[in-house]
N, C-alpha and C positions, 0 to 999 in steps of 0.2 A: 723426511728430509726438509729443511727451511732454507738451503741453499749452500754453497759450495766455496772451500777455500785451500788455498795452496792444492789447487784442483781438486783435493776428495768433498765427501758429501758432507755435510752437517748435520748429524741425527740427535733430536730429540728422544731420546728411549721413553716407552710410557712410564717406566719406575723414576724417571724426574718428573712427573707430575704430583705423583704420591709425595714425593719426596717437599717438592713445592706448597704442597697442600700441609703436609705437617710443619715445616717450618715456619710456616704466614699460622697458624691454629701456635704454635710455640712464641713467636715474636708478639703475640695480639695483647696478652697479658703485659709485655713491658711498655709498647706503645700505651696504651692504655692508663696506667699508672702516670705515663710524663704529658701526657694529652688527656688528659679527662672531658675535656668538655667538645672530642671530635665525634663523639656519639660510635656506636656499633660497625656502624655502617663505614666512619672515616676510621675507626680505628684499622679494621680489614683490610681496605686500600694502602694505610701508610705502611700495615704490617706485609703487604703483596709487592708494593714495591722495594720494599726491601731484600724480599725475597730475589726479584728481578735484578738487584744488583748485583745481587751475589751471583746470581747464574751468568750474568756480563763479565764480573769477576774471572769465574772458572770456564767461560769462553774464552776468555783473553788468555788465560793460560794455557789450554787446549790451542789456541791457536800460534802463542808463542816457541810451543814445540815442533807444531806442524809446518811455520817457515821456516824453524833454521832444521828441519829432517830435511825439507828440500832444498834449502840450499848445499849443505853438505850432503847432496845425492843421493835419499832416498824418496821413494816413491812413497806419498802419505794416502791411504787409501781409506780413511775416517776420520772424523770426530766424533766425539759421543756424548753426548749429556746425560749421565743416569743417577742410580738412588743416590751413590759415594759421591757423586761430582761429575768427573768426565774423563774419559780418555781417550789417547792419539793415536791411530794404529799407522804403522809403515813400514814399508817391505825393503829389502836391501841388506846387502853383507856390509856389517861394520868391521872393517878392519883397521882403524884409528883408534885410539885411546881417547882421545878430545875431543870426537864427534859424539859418542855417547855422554860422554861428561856434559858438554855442550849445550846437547839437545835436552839435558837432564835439568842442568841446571838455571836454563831461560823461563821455565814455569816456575817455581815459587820465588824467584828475583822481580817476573812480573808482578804474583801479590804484593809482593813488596813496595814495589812502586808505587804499586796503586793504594795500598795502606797510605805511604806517606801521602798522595796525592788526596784522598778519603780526610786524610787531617788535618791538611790545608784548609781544605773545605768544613771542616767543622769548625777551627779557631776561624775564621773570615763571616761564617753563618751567623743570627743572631742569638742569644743567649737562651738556653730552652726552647728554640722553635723545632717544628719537626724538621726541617731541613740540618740542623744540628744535631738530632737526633738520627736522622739515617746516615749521616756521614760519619756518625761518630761508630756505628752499628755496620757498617762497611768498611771501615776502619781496622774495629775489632776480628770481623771476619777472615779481610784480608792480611793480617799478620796472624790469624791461628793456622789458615792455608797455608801461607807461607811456610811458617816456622814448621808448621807439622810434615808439610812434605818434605822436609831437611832432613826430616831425622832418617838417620843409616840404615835402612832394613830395604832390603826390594818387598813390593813392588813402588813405593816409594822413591821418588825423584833422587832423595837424599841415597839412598838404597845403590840408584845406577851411579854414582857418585861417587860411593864408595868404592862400587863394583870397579870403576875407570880406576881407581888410586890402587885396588888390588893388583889390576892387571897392566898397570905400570910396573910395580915396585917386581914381580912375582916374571913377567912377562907370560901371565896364563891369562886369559878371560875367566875361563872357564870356574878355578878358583878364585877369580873375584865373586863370579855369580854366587859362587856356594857359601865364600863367606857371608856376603849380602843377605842371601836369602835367611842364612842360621839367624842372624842380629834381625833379619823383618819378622822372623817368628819371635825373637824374644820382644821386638815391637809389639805383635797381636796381642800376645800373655798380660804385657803392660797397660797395654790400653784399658783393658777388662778389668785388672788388679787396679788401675788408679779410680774407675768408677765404684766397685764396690769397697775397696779399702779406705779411699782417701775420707769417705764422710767417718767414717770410724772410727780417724783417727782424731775427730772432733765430736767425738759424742755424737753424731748424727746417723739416721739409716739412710743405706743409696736409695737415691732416688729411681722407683723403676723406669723409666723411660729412658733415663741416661744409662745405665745399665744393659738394657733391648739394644742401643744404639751403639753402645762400646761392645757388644757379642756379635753386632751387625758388624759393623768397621773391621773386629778381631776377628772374625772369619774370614773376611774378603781376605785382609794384609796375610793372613794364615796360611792361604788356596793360593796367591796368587807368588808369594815368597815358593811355595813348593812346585807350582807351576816353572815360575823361572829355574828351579836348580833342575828340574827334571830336562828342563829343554836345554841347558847346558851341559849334558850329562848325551843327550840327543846329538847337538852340537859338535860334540867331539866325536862322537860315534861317525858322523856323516863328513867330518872332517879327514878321518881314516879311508873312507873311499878313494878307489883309484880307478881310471881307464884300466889297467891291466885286470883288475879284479874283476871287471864284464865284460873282459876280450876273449876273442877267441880266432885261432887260425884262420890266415884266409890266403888261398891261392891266385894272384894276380895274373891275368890275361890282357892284352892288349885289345883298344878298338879296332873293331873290322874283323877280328877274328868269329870263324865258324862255330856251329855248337859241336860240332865234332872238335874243334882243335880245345875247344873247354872242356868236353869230357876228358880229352885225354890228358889236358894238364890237372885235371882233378881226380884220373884213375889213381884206385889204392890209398887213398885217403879219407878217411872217417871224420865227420862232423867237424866238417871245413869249408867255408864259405867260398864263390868263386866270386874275385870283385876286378871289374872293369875299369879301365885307364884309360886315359886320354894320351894322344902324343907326348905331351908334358910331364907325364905320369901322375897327373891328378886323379882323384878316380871318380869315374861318372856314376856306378850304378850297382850291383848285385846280382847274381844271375838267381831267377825265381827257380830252384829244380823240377816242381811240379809243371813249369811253364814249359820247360828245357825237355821234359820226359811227352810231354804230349807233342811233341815235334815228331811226326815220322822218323825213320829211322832211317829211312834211304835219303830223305831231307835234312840230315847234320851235316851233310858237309857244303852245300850250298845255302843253311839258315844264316844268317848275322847272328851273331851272340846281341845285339840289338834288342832282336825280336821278344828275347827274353829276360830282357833287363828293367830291374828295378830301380828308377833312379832314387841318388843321395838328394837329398834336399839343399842348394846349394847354400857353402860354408858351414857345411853339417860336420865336416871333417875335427875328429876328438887327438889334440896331441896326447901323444902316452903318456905324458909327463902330467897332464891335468889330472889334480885329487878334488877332492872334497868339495864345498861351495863352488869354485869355482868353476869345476868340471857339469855340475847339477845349474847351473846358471845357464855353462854353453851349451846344456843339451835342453833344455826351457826354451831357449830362443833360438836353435837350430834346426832342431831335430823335426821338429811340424810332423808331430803323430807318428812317424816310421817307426820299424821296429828296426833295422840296422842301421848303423854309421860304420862312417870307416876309421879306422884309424892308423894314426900316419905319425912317421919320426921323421925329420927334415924331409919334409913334404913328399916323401913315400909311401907307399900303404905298408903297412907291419901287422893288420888283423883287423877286424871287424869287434862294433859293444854293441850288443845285444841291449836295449833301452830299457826292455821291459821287464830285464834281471832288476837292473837300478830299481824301476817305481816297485819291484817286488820286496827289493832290501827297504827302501825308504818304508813301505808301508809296515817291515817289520818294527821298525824303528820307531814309527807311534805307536802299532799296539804295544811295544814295549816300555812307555811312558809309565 
């Protein structure tokens, strides 16, 4: 980590070094050619720092997604420098069409920028110096970033972009994702098909390194387009969740009552929960039966149902009406590890979820990816 923005961390991955190191061993041949007379030694430097700008580059775009995720409300919990470039991880339900677009579209508007800004500095620099030379080489970079992350395919900027314009026109996300992702695989195919075709189409053999590097880029875009549709596919799946689908019966008791007066409003009833109420009819707690069963037996009717109560975690309480996201959100920040909540239709109790049915279904749900 080299430090911290839009509160998450800033990670250097070791495969941006690799990546650093081939690139400055790639650049050293063209410096070289327009500088001859900076010897071995300067050529490395001029071809390092060029490297360096490129990685400020693709910070600046990495960071440009990571302010406006958190301005428009989600929680950015990385940045990443690696082999490809970088990327911005953050957590949060998007439910806008324009926050994803948004977020998508501020990274390669940034290259952009900074291309034009790159060119300013080359026409102002003097004529063949190396300062004209890396602006001009910064330049180029940052409108191939640019323009490349335009293009339509997830995982691609351009990709989520499209994705926002599908689930406008359609009013699905989710067929936006799947469109995106099909067009980011016909992006992988392409990338690979212009390195070995296009010298071909001039008499020339591909050159192998740009060919390693278009199978590199083609896989990522490949895995990471099938990632996205498999987790839109995931999406809807946990979308389908309801309260009702991890509820289960439960017979309400008032505070101050005995364990006697619980057993008998819970006699003749099978795998039914007994849950405790406040004056208010809020409910306090659960009664434990294994707690409720070790009570003497000549002691239920002078025990508190108290004694045996497992309290709700306060604002634990699940309306029946919460599905999907939403419902998995409020039991993330309510529920604080229990295994019951209660749940309630205008602020009554109507049955008890079961939490750890949920993380049971959710984890079917990945291994089902």
């Amino acid at each position: 980590m080299i430090g911290r923005l839009a509160g998450a961390p800033v990670v250097v991955t070791p495969s941006w070094f690799l990546a650093a190191a081939v690139l400055t061993v790639l650049f050293t041949p063209i410096v070289a050619g327009r500088a001859p007379g900076l010897g071995d030694g300067g050529v490395m430097v001029v071809a390092f720092v060029f490297v360096l700008l490129l990685f400020a580059s693709v910070f600046l775009h990495e960071a440009a997604h990571a302010l406006v995720a958190r301005a428009r409300g989600h929680h950015v919990t990385e940045l990443a420098m690696t082999l490809l470039g970088g990327h911005t991880a953050y957590t949060g339900v998007q439910r806008r069409v324009r926050d994803g677009a948004l977020i998508a579209a501020v990274g390669p508007l940034t290259n952009l920028a900074l291309a034009a800004a790159f060119y300013l500095a080359f026409e102002l620099s003097p004529p063949g110096s190396i300062v004209a030379l890396l602006a001009f080489a910064a330049f180029s970079s940052n409108v191939f970033v640019g323009i490349f992350n335009l293009l339509p395919g997830l995982p691609l900027d351009g990709g989520q972009l499209l994705e926002a314009l599908v689930w406008r026109i359609t009013g699905s996300r989710t067929r936006g994702t799947i469109a995106a992702g099909w067009i980011g695989r016909v992006v992988a195919v392409g990338v690979l098909a212009y390195a070995l075709l296009l010298p071909l189409t001039v008499g020339a053999r591909p050159d192998l390194s740009t060919v390693v590097w278009s199978a590199i880029v083609g896989s990522f875009l490949w895995s990471g387009a099938g990632d996205a549709m498999r987790t839109a596919r995931r999406r809807d799946a946990i979308g389908a969740l309801t309260a009702a689908q991890f509820g289960g019966p439960a017979v309400v008791v008032p505070a101050g009552s005995t364990v006697a007066q619980t057993a008998a409003a819970a006699s003749g009833q099978t795998s039914v929960h007994v849950v405790v109420t406040g004056p208010d009819g809020a409910p306090l707690g659960w009664v434990d039966p294994s707690a409720a069963m070790g009570v003497p037996h000549q002691a239920w009717a002078t025990t508190p149902v108290e004694a045996v109560l497992v309290p709700f975690p306060a604002g634990s309480a699940v309306d029946e009406s919460l599905e999907g996201t939403d419902l998995l959100e409020h039991l993330a920040t309510t529920s604080d590890g229990v295994r019951l909540v209660p749940v309630v239709r205008d602020g009554h109790v109507t049955g008890v979820l079961d939490v750890g049915r949920v993380a049971v279904a959710l984890r079917g749900q990945r291994a089902g990816r």
